[in-house]
C-alpha positions as CSV (number, residue, x, y, z in Angstrom):
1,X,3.3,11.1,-5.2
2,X,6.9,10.4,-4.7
3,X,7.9,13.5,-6.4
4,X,5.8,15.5,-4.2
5,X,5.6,14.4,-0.4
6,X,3.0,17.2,0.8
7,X,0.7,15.5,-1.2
8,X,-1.3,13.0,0.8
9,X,-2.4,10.2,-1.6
10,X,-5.3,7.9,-0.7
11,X,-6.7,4.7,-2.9
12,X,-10.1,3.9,-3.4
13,X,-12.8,2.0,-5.6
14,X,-14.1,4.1,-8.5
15,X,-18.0,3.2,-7.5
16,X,-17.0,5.2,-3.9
17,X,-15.3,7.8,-5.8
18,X,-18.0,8.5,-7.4
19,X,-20.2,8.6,-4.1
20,X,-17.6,10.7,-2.6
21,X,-17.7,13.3,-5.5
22,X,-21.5,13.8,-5.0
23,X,-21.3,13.2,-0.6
24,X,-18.0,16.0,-0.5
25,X,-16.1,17.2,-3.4
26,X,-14.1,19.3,-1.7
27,X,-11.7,16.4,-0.4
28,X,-10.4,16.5,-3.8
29,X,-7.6,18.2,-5.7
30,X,-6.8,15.8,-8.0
31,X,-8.1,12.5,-9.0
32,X,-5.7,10.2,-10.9
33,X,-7.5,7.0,-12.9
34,X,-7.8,5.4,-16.3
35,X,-9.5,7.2,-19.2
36,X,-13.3,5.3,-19.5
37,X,-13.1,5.8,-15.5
38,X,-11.6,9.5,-15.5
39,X,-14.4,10.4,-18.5
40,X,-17.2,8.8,-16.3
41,X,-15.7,10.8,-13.3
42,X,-15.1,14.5,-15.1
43,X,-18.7,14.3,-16.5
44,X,-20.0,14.0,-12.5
45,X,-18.2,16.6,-11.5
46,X,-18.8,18.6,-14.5
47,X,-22.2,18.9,-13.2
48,X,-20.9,20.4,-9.4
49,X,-20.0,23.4,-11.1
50,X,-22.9,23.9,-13.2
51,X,-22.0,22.7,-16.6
52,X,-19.5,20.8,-18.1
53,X,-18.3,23.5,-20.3
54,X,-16.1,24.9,-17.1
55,X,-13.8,21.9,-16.3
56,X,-10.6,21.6,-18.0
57,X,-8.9,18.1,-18.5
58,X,-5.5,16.8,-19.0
59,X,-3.9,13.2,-19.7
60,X,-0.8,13.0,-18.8
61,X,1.4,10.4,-19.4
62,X,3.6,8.8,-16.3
63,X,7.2,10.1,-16.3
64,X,8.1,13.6,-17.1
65,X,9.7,14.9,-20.2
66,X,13.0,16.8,-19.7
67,X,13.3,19.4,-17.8
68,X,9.9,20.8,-16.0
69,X,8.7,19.8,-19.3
70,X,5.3,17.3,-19.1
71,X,3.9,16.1,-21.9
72,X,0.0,15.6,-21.9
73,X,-3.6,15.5,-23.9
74,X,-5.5,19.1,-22.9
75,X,-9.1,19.2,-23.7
76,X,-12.2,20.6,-22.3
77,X,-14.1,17.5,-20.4
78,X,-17.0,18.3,-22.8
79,X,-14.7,17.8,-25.9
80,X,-15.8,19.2,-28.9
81,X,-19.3,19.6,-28.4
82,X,-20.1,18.6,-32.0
83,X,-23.9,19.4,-31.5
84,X,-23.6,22.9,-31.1
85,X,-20.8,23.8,-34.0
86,X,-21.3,27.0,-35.3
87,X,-23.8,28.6,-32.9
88,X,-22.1,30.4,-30.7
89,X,-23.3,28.5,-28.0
90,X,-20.4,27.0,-26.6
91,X,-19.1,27.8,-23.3
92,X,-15.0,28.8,-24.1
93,X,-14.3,28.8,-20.5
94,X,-12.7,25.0,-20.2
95,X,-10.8,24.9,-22.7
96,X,-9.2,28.4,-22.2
97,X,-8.5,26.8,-19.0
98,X,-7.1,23.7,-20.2
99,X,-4.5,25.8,-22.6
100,X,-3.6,27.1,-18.8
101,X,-3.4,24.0,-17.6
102,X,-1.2,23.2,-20.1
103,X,1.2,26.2,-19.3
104,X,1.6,25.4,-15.9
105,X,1.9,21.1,-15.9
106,X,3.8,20.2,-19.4
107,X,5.8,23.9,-19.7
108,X,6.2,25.2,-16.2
109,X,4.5,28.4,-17.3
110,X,2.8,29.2,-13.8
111,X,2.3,32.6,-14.2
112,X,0.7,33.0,-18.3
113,X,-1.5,30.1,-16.6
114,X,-2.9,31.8,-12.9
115,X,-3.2,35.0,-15.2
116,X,-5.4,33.4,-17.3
117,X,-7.0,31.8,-14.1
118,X,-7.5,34.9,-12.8
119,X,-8.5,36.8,-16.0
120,X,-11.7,33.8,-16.4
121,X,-12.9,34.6,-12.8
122,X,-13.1,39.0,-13.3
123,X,-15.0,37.9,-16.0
124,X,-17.5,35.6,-14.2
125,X,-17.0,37.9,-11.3
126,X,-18.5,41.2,-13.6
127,X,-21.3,38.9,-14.8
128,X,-21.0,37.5,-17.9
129,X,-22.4,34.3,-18.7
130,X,-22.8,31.9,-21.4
131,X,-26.0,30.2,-21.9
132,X,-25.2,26.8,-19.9
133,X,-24.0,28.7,-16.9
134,X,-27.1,31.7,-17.1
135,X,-29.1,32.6,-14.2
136,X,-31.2,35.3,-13.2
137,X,-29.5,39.1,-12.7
138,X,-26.3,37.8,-15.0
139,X,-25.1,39.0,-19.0
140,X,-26.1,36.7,-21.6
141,X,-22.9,36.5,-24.0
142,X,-21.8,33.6,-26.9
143,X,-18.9,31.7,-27.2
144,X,-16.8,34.3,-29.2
145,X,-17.9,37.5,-26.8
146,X,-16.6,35.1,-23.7
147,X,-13.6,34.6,-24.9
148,X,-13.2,38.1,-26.2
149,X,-14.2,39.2,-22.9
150,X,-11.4,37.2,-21.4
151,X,-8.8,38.0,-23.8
152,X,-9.1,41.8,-22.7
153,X,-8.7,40.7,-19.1
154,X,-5.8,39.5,-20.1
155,X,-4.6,42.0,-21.5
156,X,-5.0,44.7,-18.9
């Protein structure tokens, strides 16, 4: 917080943070807590998008590395999602996002990562969904066409 002064900072008891996540999610940007308490948390919100196969999550430790460099843990808040292996059920979407966030907090990379950003959301915006985020009127695709999908996005 020190590092960054437009950033208002606020303290409170995970229990309410929890309440407040479900009561207005929107007063958050970033919330900042131990693991067991951040794995409780990213799971709740997972759900306020949808599915948990859209949120991207980092660990990052407390000082900075050299330079802009950060170092950090990225993974999708639904990890590996060991049940569904091999099925091409899996929704790519959070852990294409967490290589982003990776880009942008531990190599300064802001642009690869809002491209990538904004690559995700054409995609969602033309349709496409995987089968955790499917409703009515929308393109049923698996994990490989997703990311395929996003990849030429990308690229163009």
């Amino acid at each position: 917080h020190r590092d960054y002064p437009d950033v208002e900072l606020g303290h409170m008891y995970v229990d309410n943070c929890a309440m407040q996540l479900v009561r207005n999610p929107k007063q958050f940007d970033v919330i900042v807590t131990t693991n067991l308490f951040g794995d409780i948390l990213s799971d709740e919100a997972a759900q306020l998008t949808g599915s948990i196969g859209m949120l991207p999550s980092a660990s990052l430790g407390n000082a900075p590395g050299r330079g802009r460099v950060r170092r950090g843990l990225y993974e999708p808040v639904h990890g590996s999602a060991p049940d569904i292996v091999g099925q091409d059920k899996a929704n790519p979407i959070a852990t294409i996002l967490s290589a982003a966030m990776m880009l942008k907090y531990s190599f300064g990379l802001d642009k690869p990562a809002n491209e990538i950003e904004a690559a995700i959301l054409r995609v969602l915006e033309q349709g496409y969904r995987t089968a955790d985020i499917m409703s009515a009127g929308m393109k049923l695709v698996g994990t490989r066409e997703m990311g395929n999908l996003i990849l030429q996005e990308l690229t163009r």
